[in-house]
VEXPA-684293 format. One line per 5 residues: number of its first residue (from 0); their letters; for each residue x, z, y of N, C-alpha, C, CB. Coordinates in steps of 0.05 Angstrom, whole numbers, plus 5000, padded with zeros to 4 digits. Each point is the difference from the previous one (the first is absolute). Glycine has a CB too. Layout:
// VEXPA-684293
NUM = A = X Z Y X Z Y X Z Y X Z Y | ...
//
This chain:
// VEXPA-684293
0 = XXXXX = 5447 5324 3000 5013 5023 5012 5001 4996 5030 5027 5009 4957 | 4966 5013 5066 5003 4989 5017 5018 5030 5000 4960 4957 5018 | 5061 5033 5007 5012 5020 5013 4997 5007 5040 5031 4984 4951 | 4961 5034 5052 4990 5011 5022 5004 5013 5018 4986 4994 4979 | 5011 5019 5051 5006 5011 5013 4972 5003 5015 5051 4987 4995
5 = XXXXX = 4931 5029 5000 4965 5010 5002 5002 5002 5029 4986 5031 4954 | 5007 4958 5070 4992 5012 5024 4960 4995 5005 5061 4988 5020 | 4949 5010 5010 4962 5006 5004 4989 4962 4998 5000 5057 5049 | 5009 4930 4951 4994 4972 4999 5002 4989 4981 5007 4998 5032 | 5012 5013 4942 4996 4988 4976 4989 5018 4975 5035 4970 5020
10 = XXXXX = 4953 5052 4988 4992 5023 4983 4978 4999 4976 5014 5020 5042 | 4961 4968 4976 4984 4983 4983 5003 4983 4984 4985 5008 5024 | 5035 4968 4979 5002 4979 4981 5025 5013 4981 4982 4955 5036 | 5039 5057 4967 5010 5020 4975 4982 5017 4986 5037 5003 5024 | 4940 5003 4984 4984 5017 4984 4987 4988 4981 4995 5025 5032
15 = XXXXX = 4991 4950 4977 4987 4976 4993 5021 4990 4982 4972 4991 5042 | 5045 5003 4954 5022 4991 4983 5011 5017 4977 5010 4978 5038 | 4991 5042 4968 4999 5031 4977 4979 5002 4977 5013 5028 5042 | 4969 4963 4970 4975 5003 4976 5001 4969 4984 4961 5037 5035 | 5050 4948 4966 5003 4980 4987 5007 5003 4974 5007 4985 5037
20 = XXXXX = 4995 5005 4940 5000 5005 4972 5028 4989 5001 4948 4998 4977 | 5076 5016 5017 5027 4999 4993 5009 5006 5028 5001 4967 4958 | 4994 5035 5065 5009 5007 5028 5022 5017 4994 4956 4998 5025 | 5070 5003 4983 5021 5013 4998 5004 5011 5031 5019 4971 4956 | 4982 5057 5057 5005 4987 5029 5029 5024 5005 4937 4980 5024
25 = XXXXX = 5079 5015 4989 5022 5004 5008 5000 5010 5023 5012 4972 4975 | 4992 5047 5035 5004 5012 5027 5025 5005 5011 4964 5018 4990 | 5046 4970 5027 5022 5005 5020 4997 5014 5018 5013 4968 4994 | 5019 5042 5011 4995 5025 5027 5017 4979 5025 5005 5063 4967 | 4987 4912 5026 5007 4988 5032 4997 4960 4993 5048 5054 5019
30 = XXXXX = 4948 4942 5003 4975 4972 4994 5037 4985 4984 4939 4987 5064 | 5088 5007 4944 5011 4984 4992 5007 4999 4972 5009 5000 5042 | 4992 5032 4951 5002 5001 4975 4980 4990 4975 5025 5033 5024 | 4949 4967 4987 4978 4985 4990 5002 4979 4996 4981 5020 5015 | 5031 4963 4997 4998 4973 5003 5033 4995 4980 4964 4992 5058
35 = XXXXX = 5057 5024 4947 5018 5002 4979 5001 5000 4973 5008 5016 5029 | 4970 4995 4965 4986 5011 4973 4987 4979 4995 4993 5048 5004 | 4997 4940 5007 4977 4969 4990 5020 4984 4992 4958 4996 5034 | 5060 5005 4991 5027 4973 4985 5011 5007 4978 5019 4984 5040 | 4990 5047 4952 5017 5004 4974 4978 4998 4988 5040 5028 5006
40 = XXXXX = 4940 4971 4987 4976 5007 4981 4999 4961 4986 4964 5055 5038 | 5036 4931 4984 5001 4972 5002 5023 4983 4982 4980 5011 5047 | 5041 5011 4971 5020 4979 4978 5011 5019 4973 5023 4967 5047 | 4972 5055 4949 5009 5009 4971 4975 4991 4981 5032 5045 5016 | 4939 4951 4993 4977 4992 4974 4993 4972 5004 4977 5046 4995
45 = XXXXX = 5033 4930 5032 4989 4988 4997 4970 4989 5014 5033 5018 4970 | 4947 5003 5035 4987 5010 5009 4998 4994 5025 5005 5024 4971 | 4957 4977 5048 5006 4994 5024 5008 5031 5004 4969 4953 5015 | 5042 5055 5011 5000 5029 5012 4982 4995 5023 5049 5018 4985 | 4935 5010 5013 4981 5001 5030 5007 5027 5010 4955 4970 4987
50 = XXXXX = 5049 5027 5037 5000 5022 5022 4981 4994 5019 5045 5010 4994 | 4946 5014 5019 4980 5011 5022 5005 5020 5016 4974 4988 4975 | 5034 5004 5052 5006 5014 5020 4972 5003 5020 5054 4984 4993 | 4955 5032 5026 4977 4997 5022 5017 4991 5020 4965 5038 4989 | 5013 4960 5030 5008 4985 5019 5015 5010 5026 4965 4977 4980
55 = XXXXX = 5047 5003 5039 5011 5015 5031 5026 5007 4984 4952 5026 5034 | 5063 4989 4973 5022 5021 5000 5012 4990 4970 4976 5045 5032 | 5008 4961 4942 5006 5000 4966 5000 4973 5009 4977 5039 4963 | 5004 4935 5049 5012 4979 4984 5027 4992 5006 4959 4985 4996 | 5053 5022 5033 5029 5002 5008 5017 4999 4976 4988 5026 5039
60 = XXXXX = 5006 4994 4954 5027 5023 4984 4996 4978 4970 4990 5072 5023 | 5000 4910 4972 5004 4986 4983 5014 4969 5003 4964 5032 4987 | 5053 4960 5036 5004 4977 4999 5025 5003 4986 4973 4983 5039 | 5042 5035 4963 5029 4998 4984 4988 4989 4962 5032 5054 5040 | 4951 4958 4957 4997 4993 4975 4993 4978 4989 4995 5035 5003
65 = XXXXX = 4990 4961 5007 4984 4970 5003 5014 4983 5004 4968 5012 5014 | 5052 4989 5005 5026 4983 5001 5010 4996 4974 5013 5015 5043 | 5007 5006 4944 5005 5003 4969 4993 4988 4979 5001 5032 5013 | 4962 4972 4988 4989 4987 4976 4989 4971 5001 4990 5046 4990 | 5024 4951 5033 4986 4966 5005 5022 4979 5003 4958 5017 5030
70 = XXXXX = 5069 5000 4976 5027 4992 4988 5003 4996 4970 5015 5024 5038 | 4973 4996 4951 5001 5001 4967 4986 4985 4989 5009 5037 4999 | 4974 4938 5008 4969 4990 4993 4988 5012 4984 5008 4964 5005 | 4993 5063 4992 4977 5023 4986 4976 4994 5010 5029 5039 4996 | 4953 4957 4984 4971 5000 4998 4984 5028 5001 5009 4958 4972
75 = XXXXX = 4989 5040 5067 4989 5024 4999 4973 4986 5031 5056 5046 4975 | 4929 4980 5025 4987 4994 5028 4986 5026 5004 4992 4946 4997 | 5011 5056 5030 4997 5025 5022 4975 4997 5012 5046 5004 5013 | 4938 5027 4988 4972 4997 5025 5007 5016 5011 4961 4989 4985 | 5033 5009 5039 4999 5010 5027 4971 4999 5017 5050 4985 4999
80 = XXXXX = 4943 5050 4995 4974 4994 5004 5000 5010 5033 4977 5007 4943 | 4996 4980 5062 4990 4999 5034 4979 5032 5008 4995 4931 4998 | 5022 5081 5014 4965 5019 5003 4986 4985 5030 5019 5063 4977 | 4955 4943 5010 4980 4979 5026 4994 5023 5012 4973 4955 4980 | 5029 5027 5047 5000 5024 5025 4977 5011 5000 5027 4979 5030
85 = XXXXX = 4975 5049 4984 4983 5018 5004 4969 4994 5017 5048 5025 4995 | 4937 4990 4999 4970 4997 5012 5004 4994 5029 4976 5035 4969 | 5012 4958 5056 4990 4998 5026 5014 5027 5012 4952 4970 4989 | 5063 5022 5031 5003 5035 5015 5027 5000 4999 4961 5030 4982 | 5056 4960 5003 5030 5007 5001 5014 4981 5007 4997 5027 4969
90 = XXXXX = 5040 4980 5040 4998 4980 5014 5031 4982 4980 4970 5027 5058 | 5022 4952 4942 5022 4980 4983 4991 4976 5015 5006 5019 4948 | 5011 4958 5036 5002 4977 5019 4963 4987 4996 5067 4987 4990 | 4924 5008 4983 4981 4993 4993 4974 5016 5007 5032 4981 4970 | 4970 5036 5048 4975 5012 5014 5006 4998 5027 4987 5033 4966
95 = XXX = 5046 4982 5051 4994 5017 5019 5001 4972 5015 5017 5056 4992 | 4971 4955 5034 4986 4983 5025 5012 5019 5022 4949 4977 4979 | 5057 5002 5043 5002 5022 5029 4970 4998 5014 5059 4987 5014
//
């Protein structure tokens, strides 16, 4: 079962994970509650819990939780996916030049 919060950096590998044979996926309407849901999922079955946020801003909004479930030694674990920077031309740390 994973539980989720779909942005542009982890969209593909939730999709990729959906088509899996028993894939359960869980959608949240905000990255902490995702990661909330993996820990209750964790400690009422036992179970690992997985959550998937995206990155920048959502992985923020998950440290309160993560705190929680790592207080609780719930068997869970979190991705935080990377989007790779954009083509030649734009400007971020990993291209732009003066």
């Amino acid at each position: 079962m994973l539980f989720t919060l779909m942005g542009d950096a982890n969209m593909y590998w939730s999709v990729a994970m959906s088509k899996l044979p028993g894939m359960k996926i869980v959608h949240a309407r905000h990255e902490h509650c995702a990661v909330a849901m993996a820990d209750g999922y964790a400690r009422a079955t036992g179970k690992v819990g997985v959550a998937s946020t995206t990155c920048g801003p959502g992985f923020t909004q998950i440290m309160t939780a993560l705190a929680i479930a790592a207080r609780a030694t719930c068997r869970w674990w979190c991705s935080r996916a990377i989007r790779r920077s954009p083509p030649h031309g734009t400007c971020n740390r990993s291209t732009w030049r003066r």
